[in-house]
C-alpha positions, 0 to 999 in steps of 0.5 A: 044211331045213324048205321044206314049211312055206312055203305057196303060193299063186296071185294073180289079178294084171292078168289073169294068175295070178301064183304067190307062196310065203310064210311068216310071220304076216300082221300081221308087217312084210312082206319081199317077195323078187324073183329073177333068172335063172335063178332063181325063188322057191326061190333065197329058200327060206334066207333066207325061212325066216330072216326068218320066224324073226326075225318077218317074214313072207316073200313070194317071187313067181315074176316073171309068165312065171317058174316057177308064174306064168302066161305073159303073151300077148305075151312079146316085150312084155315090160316093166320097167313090168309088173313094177312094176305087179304087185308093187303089185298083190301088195302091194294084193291082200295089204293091205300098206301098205309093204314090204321088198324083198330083190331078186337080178340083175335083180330088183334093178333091178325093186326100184329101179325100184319103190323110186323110183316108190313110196316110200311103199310101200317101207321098205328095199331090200337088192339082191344083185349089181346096185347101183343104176345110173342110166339116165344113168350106164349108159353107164359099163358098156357095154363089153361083148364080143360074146361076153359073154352079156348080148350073145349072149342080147339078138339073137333066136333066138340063145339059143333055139337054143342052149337048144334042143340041149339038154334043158331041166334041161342049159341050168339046169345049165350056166347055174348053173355058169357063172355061179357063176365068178369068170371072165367067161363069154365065148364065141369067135366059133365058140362059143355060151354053152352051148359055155362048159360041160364036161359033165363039170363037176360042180355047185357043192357048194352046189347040190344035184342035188335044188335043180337039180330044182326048177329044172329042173321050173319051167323045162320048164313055163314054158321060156324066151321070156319070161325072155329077153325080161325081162331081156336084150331089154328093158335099154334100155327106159326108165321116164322117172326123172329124176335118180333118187336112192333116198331109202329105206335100202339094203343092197348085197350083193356076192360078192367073186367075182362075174363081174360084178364084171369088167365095166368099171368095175363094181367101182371104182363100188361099191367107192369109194363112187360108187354112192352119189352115187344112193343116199345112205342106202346100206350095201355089204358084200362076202362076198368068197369068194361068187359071183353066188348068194352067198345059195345059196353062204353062205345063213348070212352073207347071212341075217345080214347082211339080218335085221340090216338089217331089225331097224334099220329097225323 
């Protein structure tokens, strides 16, 4: 795969050097990638690659206290409100008026969030895995086991000293493996989210010891207070948006195996169309044999499906 010709390059963003790759020609219509975790920029490289042959040009930051991007002073104050305000910045630095955002987890509420508070800035929005979910409408989705990692990981000192036990390329491992099941991935009361995975389990054929590399290097250089701080310690921080509704073209993604799909009430809210109560102008496909990384696991269909999407728009 032709990764050597996505350049990179860093971006003095509010006072912190923020990394970002990018391929394709500046007067291009612009797609900017948001990743989640464990991810970083290199979970876009397929689809990067993709747009860019379809005359776009790509931009894939590493989220402030991710990957090649610095660390923030204080990550405990981590903030849904800093990562919109960066990604302005990005679009300001690099004097593009409107974009496209293609966001994955976590990063696909970032994209909402930014989609809501600037339309103007923003021409489509195609999310993987995360529909958009209301503040209000939250509530639906909160039961959650004790044992889930999403509970585990928010308490403080939990999930660092379950990391800590292990080498750092181990825990991206782990999480990789785990996450790409169509089991929901909770742990037994005597059990931490690390316990979850036998060491003896192989890596997903789709990702490659080499891939685990790469994650693996950027995680040992910027290890993982922040990124546990954004997103799990800051869900419940709120932005203010009052009866949000996202006006702009939306492309939902889905794996049909996805484990997130099994929290309540998650799946009937996409699939019966209820999502779009808060995103009229919304398209849901499902790849149904892919997984929470379903743009790793079948980077062909999901290519498709977005090029195709962005093609409509112009």
């Amino acid at each position: 795969m032709a990764t050597e010709k996505i350049e990179h390059s860093q971006l003095p963003i509010r006072g912190l050097n923020l990394h970002i790759a990018h391929i394709g020609a500046t007067g291009s219509p612009t797609v900017v990638f948001l990743h989640g975790f464990p991810e970083i920029w290199y979970t876009w490289r397929y689809q990067m690659l993709a747009v860019a042959a379809a005359g776009f040009r790509a931009i894939a930051p590493d989220f402030r206290g991710y990957g090649l991007s610095d660390q923030p002073p204080e990550p405990e104050k981590a903030s849904w409100k800093d990562l919109d305000d960066d990604l302005l910045a990005i679009l300001d630095s690099l004097s593009v008026p409107k974009a496209f955002i293609v966001a994955k987890d976590f990063g696909a509420m970032a994209a909402y969030n930014f989609a809501l508070l600037h339309p103007d800035r923003v021409s489509g929005v195609v999310t993987l895995g995360i529909p958009f979910i209301s503040e209000a409408f939250s509530s639906a989705f909160t039961e959650i086991p004790e044992g889930y990692y999403l509970s585990r990981w928010r308490v403080p000192g939990r999930a660092e000293a379950d990391f800590g036990r292990l080498e750092v390329k181990t825990v991206v491992r782990n999480i990789y493996i785990l996450f790409s099941g169509s089991e929901f991935p909770n742990a037994k009361e005597d059990q931490e989210i690390m316990d979850l995975v036998d060491p003896s389990t192989p890596l997903p054929p789709w990702f490659s010891e080499e891939d685990l590399a790469v994650y693996a290097s950027l995680y040992e250089k910027s290890g993982f207070r922040y990124a546990l701080q954004m997103p799990y310690r800051s869900l419940k921080e709120s932005l203010g948006i009052t009866n949000p509704k996202v006006e702009v073209p939306v492309l939902l993604i889905m794996g049909g195996k996805d484990y997130v799909l099994k929290l309540a009430g998650y799946e009937d809210y996409i699939r019966s169309g209820m999502v779009k109560e808060f995103v009229p102008n919304l398209d849901i496909k499902f790849i149904e044999e892919g997984s929470h990384f379903v743009q790793e696991q079948y980077p062909d269909e999901v290519n498709e499906l977005i090029v195709s999407f962005l093609k409509n728009q112009i």
